[in-house]
C-alpha positions in Angstrom: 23.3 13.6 -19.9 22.7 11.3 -22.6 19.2 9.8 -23.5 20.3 6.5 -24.4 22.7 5.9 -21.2 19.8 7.0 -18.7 17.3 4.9 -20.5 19.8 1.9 -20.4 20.5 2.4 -16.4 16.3 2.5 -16.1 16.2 -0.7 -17.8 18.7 -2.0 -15.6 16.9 -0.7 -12.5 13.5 -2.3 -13.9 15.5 -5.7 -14.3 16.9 -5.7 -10.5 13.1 -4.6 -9.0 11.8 -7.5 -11.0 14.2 -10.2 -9.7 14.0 -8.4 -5.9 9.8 -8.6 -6.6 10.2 -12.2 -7.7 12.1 -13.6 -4.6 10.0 -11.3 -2.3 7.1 -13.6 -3.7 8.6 -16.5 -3.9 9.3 -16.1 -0.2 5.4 -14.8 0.2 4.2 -17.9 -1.3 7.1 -20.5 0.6 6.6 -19.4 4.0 2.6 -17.9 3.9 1.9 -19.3 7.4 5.1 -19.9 8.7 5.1 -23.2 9.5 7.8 -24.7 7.5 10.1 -22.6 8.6 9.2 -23.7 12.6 8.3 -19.7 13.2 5.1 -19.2 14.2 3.6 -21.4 16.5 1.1 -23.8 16.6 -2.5 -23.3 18.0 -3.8 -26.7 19.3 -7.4 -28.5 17.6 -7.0 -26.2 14.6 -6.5 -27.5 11.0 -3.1 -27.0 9.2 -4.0 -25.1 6.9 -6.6 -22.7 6.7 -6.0 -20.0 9.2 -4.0 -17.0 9.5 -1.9 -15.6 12.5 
């Protein structure tokens, strides 16, 4: 096995979990509650934003 091919492939790997890390919190911090998205439903006389399901 060669050094320099398995260290390239582990860069490559490091690249794809950073971009799969990025969208995962992209997604995190797009959709925290929910509510844009029409998922989780409302609870009545409580603010916006604020609370957690």
């Amino acid at each position: 096995m060669d050094d320099s091919l398995s260290l390239e492939e582990l860069r490559e790997e490091i690249d794809d979990l950073r971009d799969l890390v990025k969208t995962l919190l992209t997604i995190i911090m797009e959709e925290a509650d929910g509510v844009q998205s029409g998922a989780a439903p409302s609870i009545p006389h409580q603010p916006k934003r604020g609370y957690c399901m």
